[in-house]
C-alpha positions in Angstrom: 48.9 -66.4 -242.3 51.7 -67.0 -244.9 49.8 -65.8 -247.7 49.6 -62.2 -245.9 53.3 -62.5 -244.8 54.2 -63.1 -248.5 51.8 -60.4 -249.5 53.5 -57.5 -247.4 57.0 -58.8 -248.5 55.9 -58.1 -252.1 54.8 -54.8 -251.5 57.6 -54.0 -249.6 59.9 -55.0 -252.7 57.3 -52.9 -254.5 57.9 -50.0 -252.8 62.0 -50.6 -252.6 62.0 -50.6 -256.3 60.1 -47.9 -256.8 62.3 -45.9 -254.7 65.6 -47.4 -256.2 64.3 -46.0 -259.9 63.3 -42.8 -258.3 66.6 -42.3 -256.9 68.7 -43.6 -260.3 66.4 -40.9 -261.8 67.5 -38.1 -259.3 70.7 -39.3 -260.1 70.8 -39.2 -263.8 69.4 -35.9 -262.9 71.8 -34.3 -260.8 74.7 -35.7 -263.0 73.3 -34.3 -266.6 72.7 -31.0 -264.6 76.5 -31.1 -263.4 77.8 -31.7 -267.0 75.3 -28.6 -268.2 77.1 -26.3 -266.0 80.1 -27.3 -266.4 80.1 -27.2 -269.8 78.6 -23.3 -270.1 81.7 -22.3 -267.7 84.6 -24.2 -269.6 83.1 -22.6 -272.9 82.2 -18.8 -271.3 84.6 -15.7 -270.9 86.3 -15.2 -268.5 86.1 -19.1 -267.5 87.3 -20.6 -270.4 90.9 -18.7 -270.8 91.7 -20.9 -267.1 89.4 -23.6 -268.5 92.0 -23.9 -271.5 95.3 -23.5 -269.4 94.5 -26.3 -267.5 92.9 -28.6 -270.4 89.4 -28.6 -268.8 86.8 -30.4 -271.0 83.1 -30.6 -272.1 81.5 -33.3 -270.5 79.0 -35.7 -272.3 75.3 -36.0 -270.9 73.9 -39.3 -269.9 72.1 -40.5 -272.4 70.5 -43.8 -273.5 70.6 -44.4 -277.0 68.9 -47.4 -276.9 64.7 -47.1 -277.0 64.3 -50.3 -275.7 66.7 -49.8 -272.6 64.5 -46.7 -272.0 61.3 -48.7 -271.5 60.8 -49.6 -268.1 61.6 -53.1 -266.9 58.5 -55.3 -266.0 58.6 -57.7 -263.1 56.7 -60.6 -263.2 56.4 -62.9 -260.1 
């Protein structure tokens, strides 16, 4: 009886980690698509004459650098 408690609490963390990278995914996402378009409308006419009165910027996208912080953590129990 413990064993098969144990076992569903496992695949329940399973499945809550899968969905937390899913949604950090969406996430970097969504952000990298925000930066995208605000970058085309602080640099395109008209946009950018306000976009340069009121010293709007380019944003940077998120990026890792860092191959090995790319690579998918491994969990071992």
């Amino acid at each position: 009886m413990m064993k098969e408690a144990w076992s569903g609490s496992f695949l329940e963390l399973q499945t809550r980690l899968a969905t937390i990278e899913g949604e950090i995914e969406m996430s970097r996402r969504y952000y990298n698509g925000t930066v995208r378009e605000n970058n085309i409308a602080v640099e395109s006419f008209p946009a950018n004459l306000i976009a340069r009165s009121f010293k709007f910027e380019t944003g940077l996208f998120y990026e890792i650098e860092d191959i090995q912080q790319r690579e998918s953590i491994n969990v071992s129990f």
